[in-house]
C-alpha positions as CSV (number, residue, x, y, z in Angstrom):
1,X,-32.0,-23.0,6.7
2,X,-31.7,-19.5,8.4
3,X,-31.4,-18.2,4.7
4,X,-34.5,-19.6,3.7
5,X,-36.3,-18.4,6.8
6,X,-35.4,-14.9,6.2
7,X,-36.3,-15.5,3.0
8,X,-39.7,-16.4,3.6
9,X,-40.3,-13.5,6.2
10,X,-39.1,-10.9,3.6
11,X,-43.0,-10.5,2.1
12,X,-44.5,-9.8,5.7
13,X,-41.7,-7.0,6.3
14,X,-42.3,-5.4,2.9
15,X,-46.0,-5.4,4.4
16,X,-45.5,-4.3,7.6
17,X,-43.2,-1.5,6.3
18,X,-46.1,-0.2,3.8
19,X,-47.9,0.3,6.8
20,X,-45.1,2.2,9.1
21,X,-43.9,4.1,6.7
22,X,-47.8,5.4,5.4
23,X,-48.9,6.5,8.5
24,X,-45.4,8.4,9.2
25,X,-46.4,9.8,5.7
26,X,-50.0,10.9,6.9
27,X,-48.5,11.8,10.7
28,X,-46.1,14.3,9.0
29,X,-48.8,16.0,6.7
30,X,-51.5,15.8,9.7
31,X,-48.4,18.2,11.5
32,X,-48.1,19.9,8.5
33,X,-51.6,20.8,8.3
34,X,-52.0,21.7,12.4
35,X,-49.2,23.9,12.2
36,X,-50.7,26.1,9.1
37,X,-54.4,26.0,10.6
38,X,-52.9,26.7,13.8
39,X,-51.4,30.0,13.9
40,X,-51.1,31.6,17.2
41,X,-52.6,28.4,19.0
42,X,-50.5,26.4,21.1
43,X,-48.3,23.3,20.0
44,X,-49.7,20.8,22.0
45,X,-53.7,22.1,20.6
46,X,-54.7,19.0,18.7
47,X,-56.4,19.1,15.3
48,X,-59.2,18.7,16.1
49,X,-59.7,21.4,18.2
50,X,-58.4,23.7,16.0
51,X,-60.7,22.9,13.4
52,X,-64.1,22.9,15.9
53,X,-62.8,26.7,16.9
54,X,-63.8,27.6,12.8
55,X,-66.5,29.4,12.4
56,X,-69.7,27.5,12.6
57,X,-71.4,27.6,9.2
58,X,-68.2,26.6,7.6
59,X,-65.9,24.7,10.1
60,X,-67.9,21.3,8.8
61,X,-66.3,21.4,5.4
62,X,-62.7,22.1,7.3
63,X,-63.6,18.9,9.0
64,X,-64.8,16.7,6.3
65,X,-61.2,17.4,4.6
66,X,-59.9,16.3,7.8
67,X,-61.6,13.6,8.4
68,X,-61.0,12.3,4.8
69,X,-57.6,12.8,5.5
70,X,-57.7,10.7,8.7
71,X,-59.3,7.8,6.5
72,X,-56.7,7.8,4.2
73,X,-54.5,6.1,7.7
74,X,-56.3,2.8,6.0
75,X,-57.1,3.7,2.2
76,X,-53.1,4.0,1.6
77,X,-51.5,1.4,3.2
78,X,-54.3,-1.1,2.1
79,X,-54.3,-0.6,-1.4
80,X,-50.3,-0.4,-1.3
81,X,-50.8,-4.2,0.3
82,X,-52.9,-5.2,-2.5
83,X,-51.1,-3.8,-5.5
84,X,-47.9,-5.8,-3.5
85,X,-49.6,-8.9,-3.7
86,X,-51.2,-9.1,-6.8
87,X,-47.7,-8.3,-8.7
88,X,-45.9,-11.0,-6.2
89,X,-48.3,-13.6,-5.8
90,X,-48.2,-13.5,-2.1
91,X,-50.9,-15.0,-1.3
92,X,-49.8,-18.0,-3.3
93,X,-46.7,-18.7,-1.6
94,X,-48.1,-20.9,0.9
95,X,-46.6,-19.3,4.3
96,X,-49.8,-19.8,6.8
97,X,-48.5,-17.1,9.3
98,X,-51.3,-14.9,10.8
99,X,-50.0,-11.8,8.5
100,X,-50.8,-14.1,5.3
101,X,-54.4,-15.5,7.1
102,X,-55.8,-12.1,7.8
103,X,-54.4,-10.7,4.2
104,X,-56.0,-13.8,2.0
105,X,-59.4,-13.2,4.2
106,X,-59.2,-9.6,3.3
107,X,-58.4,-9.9,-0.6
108,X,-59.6,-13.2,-1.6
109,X,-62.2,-14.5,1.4
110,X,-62.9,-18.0,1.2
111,X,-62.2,-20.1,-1.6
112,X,-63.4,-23.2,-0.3
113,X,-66.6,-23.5,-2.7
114,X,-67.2,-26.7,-2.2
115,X,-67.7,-26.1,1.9
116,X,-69.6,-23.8,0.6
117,X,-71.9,-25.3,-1.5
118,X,-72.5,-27.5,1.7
119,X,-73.1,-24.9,4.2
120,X,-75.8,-23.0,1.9
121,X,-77.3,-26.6,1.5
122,X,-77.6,-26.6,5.4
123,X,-79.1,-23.1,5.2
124,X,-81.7,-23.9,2.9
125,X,-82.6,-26.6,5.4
126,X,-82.4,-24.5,8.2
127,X,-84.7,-22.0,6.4
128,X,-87.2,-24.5,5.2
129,X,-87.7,-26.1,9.2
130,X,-87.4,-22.4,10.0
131,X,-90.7,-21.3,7.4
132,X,-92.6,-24.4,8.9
133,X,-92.1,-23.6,12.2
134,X,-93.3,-19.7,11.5
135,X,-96.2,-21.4,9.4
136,X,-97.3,-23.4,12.4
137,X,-97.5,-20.3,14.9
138,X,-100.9,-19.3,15.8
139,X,-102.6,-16.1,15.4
140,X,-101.9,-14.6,18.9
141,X,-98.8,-16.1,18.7
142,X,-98.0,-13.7,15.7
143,X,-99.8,-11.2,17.1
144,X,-97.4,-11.1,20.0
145,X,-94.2,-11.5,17.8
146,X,-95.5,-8.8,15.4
147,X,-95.9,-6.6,18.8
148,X,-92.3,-7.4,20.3
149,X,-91.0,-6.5,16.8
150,X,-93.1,-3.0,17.0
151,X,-92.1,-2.3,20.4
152,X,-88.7,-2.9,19.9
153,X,-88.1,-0.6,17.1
154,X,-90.6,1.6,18.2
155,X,-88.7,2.0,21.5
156,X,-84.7,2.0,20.4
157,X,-84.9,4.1,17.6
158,X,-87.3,7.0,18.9
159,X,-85.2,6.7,21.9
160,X,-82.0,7.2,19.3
161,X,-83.4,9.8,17.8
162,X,-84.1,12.4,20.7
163,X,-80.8,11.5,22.5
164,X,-79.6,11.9,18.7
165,X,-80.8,15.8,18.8
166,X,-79.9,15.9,22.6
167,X,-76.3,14.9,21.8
168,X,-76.0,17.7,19.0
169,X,-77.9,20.5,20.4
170,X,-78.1,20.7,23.5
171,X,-75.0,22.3,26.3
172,X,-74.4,19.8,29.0
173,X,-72.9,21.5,32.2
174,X,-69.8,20.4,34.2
175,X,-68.7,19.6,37.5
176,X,-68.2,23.8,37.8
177,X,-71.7,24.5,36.5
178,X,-70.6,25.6,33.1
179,X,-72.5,24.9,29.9
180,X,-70.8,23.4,26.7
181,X,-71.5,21.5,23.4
182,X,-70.2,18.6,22.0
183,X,-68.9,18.9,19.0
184,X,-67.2,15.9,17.4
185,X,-69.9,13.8,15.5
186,X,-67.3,11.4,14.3
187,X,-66.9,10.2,17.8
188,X,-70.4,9.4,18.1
189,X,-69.8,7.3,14.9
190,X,-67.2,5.5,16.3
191,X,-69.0,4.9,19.2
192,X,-71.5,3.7,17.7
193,X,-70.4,1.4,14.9
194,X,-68.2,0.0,17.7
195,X,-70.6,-1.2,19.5
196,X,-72.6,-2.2,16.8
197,X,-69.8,-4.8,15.6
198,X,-69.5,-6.2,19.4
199,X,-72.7,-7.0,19.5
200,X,-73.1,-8.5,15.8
201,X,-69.7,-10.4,16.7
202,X,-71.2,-11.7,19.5
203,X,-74.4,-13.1,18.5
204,X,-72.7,-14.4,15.2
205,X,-70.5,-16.6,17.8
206,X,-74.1,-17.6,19.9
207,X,-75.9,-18.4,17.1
208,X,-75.3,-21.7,15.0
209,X,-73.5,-21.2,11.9
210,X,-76.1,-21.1,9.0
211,X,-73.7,-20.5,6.2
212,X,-69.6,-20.4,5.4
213,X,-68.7,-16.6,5.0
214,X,-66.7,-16.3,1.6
215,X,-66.7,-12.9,0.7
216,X,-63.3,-10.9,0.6
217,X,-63.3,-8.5,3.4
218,X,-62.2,-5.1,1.7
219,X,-65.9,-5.9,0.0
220,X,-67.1,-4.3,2.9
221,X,-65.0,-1.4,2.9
222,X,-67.1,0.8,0.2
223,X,-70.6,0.3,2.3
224,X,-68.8,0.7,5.1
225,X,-67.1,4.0,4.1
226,X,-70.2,5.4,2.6
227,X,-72.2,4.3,5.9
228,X,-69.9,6.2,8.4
229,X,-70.1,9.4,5.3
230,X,-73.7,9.1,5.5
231,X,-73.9,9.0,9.7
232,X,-71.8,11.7,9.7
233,X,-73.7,14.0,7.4
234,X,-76.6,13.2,9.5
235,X,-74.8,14.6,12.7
236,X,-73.6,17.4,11.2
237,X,-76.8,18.4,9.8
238,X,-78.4,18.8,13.0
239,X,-76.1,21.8,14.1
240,X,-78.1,23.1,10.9
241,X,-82.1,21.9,10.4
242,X,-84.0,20.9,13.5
243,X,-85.2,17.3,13.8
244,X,-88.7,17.3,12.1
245,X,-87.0,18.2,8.9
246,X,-84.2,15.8,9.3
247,X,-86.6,12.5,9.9
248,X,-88.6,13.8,6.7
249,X,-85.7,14.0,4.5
250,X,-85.1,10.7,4.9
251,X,-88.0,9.9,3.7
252,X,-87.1,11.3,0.3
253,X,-84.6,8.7,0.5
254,X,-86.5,6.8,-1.5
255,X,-85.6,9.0,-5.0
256,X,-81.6,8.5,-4.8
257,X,-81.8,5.0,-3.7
258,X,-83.9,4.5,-7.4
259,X,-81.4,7.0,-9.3
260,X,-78.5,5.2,-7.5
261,X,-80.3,1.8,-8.5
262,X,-80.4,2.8,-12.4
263,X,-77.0,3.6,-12.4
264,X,-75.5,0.9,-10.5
265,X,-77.5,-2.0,-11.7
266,X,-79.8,-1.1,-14.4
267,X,-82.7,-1.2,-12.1
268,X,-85.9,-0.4,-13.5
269,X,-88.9,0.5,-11.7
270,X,-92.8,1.2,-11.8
271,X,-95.1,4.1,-12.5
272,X,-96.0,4.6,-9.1
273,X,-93.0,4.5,-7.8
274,X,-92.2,7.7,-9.5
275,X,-95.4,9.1,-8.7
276,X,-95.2,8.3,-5.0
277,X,-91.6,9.7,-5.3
278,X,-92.6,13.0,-6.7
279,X,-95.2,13.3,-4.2
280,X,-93.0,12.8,-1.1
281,X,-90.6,15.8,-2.7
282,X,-93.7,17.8,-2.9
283,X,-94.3,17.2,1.0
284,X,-90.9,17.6,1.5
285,X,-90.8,20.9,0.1
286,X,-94.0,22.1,1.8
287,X,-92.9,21.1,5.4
288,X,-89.3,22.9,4.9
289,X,-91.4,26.3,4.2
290,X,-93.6,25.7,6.8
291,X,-91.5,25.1,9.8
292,X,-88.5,27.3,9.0
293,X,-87.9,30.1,10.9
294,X,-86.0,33.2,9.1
295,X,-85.3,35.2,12.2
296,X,-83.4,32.5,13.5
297,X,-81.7,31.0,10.1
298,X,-79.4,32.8,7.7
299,X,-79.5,31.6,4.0
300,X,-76.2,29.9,4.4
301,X,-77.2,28.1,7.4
302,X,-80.5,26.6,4.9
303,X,-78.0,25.7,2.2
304,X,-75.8,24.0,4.3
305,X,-78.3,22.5,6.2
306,X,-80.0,21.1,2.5
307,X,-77.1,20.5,1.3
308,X,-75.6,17.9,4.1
309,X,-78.8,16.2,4.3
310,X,-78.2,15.7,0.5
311,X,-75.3,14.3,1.0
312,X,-76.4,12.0,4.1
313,X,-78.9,10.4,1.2
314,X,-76.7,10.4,-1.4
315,X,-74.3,8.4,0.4
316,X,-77.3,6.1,2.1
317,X,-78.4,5.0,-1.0
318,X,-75.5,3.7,-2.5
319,X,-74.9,2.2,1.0
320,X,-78.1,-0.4,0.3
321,X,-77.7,-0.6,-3.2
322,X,-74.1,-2.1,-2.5
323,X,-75.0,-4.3,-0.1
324,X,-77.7,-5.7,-1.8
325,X,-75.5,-6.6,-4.8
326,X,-73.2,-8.4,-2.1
327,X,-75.8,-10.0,-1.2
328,X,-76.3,-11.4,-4.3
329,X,-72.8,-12.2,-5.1
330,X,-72.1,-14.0,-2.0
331,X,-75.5,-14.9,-0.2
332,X,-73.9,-13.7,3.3
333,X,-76.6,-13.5,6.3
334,X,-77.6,-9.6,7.2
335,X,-75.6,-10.4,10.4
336,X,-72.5,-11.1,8.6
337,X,-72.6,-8.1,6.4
338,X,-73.5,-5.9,9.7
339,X,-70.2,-7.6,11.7
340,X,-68.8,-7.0,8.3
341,X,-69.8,-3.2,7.8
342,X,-69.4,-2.1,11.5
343,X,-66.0,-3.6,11.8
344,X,-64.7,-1.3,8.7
345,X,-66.3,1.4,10.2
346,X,-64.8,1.4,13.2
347,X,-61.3,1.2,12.0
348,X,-62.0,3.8,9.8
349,X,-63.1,6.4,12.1
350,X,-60.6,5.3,15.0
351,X,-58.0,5.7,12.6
352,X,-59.2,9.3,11.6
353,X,-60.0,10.1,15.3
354,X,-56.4,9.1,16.3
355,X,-54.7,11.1,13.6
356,X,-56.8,14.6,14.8
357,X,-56.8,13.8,17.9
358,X,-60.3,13.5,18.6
359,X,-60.3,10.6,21.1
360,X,-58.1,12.5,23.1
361,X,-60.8,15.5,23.1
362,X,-64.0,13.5,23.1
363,X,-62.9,11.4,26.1
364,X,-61.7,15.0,28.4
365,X,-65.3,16.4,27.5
366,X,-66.7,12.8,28.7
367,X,-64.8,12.9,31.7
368,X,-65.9,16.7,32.6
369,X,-69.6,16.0,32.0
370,X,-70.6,12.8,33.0
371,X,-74.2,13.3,31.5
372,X,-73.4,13.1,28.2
373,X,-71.3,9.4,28.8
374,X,-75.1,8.3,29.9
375,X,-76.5,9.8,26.8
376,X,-73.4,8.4,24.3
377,X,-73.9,4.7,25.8
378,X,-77.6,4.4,25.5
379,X,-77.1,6.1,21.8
380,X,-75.2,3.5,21.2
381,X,-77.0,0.7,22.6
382,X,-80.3,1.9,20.7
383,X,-78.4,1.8,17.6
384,X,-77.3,-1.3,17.8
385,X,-79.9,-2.7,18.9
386,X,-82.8,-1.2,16.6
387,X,-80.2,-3.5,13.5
388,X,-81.3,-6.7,15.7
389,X,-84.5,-5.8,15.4
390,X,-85.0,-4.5,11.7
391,X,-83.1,-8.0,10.6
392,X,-85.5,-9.8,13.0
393,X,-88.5,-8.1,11.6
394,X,-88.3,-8.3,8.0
395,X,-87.0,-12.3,8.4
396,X,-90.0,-13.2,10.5
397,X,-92.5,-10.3,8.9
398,X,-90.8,-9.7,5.2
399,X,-89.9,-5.8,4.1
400,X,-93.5,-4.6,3.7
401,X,-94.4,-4.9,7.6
402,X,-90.9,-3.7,8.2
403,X,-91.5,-0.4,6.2
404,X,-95.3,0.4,7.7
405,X,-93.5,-0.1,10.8
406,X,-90.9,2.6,10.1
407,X,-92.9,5.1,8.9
408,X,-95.1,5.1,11.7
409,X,-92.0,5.0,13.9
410,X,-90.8,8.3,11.5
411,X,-94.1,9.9,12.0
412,X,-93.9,9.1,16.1
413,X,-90.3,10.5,16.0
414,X,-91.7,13.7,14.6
415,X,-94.3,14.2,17.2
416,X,-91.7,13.8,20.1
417,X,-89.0,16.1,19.3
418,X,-91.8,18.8,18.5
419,X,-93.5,18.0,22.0
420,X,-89.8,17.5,23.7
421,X,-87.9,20.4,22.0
422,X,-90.8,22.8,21.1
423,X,-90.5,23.0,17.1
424,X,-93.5,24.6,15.6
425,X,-94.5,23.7,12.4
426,X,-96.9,25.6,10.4
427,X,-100.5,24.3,8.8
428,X,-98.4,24.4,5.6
429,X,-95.5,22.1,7.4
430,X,-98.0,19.3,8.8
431,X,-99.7,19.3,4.9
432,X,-96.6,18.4,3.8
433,X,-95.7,15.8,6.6
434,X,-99.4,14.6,5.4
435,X,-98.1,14.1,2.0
436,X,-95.0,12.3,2.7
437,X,-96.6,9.7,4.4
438,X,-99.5,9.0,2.5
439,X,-97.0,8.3,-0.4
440,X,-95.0,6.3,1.4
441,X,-98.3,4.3,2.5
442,X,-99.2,4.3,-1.2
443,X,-95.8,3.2,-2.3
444,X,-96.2,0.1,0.1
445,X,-99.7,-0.6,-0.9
446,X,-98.9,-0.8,-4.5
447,X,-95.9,-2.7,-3.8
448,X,-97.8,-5.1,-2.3
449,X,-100.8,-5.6,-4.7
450,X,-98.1,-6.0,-7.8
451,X,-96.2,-8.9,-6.0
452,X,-99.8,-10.4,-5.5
453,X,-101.0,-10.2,-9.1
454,X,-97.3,-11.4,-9.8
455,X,-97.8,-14.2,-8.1
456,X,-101.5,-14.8,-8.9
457,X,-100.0,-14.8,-12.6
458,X,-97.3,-17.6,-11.7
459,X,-99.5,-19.5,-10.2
460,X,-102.3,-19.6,-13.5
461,X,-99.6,-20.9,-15.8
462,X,-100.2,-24.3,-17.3
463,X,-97.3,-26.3,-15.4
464,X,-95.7,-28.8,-18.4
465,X,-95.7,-31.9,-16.4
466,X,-93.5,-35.7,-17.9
């Protein structure tokens, strides 16, 4: 009987070792790699701060080896686990331990399809009484709704954005009076994403359940590693291009999220689309040479600066692109997939954090300047609470409200960090800001009259009736 026991736990300790023995792997190089980037520094200087002390136009690409490096803490060991239980049939074994629960959620989710079927049956009907009940509201009663959704992401995500610059930017003094940056955007990540997940955890376990999950975790894992690329990109870009030119690069976001959609899933898409497309690069390009300033910027600063923005939408796109094939696949709620997302995301970047030792920074700059802890905490409640909102909005108010919305939010955001952080932007820079956003505006007009026709069309069929 003892024999058999053992037997049973050998599996969990061939797991459990894949994991020691990777991250003693990645500890050793981690040393390895201090020591060489080190040089004359101390032995006890972490990582992380060795890399920060690079030179400034460069030390970013130092730390995105790094960090990739850190990441790989999870990448390794995980797909050792999976290769381990696809050859031994693990997960077939039928030894309900919490190592074997959390492993079959992660690989295979919920097989239950049946419970499945049921729950989307109760979603359907949950939507349906939902739809009725939204019918039934009155016209001020929308008009209130439609305000608390403006407000809300009006007021969380302009806040987010000049606390955003703030963060990145701007010194923050000491108890001793003395001025300093901080430097560690993945912290703010983590931060953030962590929060982010708490608060999606928590409103998944207040809310009724509307449907079973059943999609394998480690589906996550891709939009969740791209996401936390992309946010990081971002950060790091604003040591390079002010503000302004940040929010309107993400309004070019629009061209890799179609390239991304063509070669992901075939997507096809209509003439205006690529018209408004080309006419929001135009703008782009016109409010970058209007509201640069060459005294102040080298031409390795610019390229660094383009190319990390590049980057952030690069990453971005296939962010939404994967998610909405998982919605698809598995018809999880937006909540789910952000519990989902953020939960990767925070492992990821705590394991990365850990390995430079970045917490270990992060937290002695916090405790020295007690400003920025204010800032980082309201960051990160903005952030998670602008997703509540942009779910909340497009269920109650559908994608098209939800986009006028942001790009009036995108055009505010512009406006404040130029009043709060005096940018100047040339005749030139606010023609192309112009631009942008009258394409963006066209793009959601056109999009709106084609679903219209579309549906006109339906709806002037002969229906073949019994």
């Amino acid at each position: 009987m003892h024999v058999y026991k053992m037997g049973n736990r050998v599996p969990e300790l061939i797991i459990c070792s894949f994991i020691v023995i990777s991250l003693l792997v990645i500890h050793f190089f981690s040393d390895l790699l201090r020591f060489s980037l080190g040089g004359n520094y101390a032995q006890d200087v972490t990582l992380s701060h060795i890399v920060e002390s690079q030179s400034k136009e460069y030390a970013w690409l130092l730390k995105l080896l790094v960090n990739t490096f850190g990441y790989s803490c999870v990448f390794v060991p995980g797909y050792l686990i999976y290769k381990y239980v696809q050859r031994t049939n693990y997960l077939e074994r039928g030894n309900k331990t919490f190592l074997h629960l959390a492993i079959n959620m992660c690989i295979t989710g919920n097989s239950s399809y049946e419970a499945v079927d049921a729950a989307h049956a109760g979603s359907s009907s949950v939507s349906a009484t939902e739809r009725e009940r939204q019918n039934k509201r009155t016209s001020s009663q929308e008009a209130v709704q439609l305000l608390w959704c403006f407000g809300g992401l009006m007021v969380s995500y302009l806040t987010w954005g000049v606390l955003q610059e703030k963060i990145m930017t701007q010194n923050y003094l000491n108890f001793a009076g003395e001025s300093a940056k901080f430097k560690d955007s993945q912290f703010l990540v983590f931060a953030n994403r962590l929060l982010a997940f708490l608060v999606a955890l928590g409103y998944l376990q207040w809310q009724p359940a509307t449907s079973r999950h059943r999609a394998p975790l480690y589906k996550y894992s891709y939009a969740s590693f791209s996401n936390i690329m992309s946010a990081w990109f971002q950060y790091e870009a604003l040591k390079f291009v002010n503000f302004p030119t940040q929010v309107l690069a993400k309004s070019c976001k629009i061209i890799p999220v179609m390239l991304m959609g063509k070669i992901m899933s075939k997507a096809k898409y209509e003439s205006y689309e690529y018209a408004t497309a080309l006419l929001i690069s135009l703008g782009m390009i016109f409010f970058m040479s209007g509201s640069s300033d060459s005294s102040k910027v080298s031409g390795a600063t610019t390229l660094t600066g383009i190319f990390l923005l590049s980057m952030y939408m690069v990453f971005d796109s296939f962010t939404a692109n994967w998610q909405g094939s998982l919605f698809k696949s598995y018809g999880m709620s937006s909540l789910q997939m952000m519990c989902g997302v953020n939960l990767f995301s925070s492992i990821f970047t705590g394991a990365s954090l850990s390995m430079q030792g970045g917490f270990m920074d992060s937290l002695a700059f916090a405790t020295d300047h007690p400003k920025f802890v204010f800032d980082m905490v309201v960051l990160s409640i903005c952030s998670a609470v602008g997703q509540l909102f942009i779910y909340h909005t497009i269920d109650v108010f559908g994608p098209v409200v939800f986009t006028i919305i942001m790009t009036m939010r995108q055009a505010a955001a512009i406006m404040l960090s130029c009043f709060i952080y005096q940018h100047s932007i040339s005749v030139l820079g606010v023609f192309g800001v112009l631009i942008v956003f009258l394409a963006i505006f066209m793009r959601v007009y056109c999009n709106q009259r084609l679903r219209a026709k579309r549906k006109r069309a339906e709806a002037s069929k002969p229906r073949i009736g019994v």
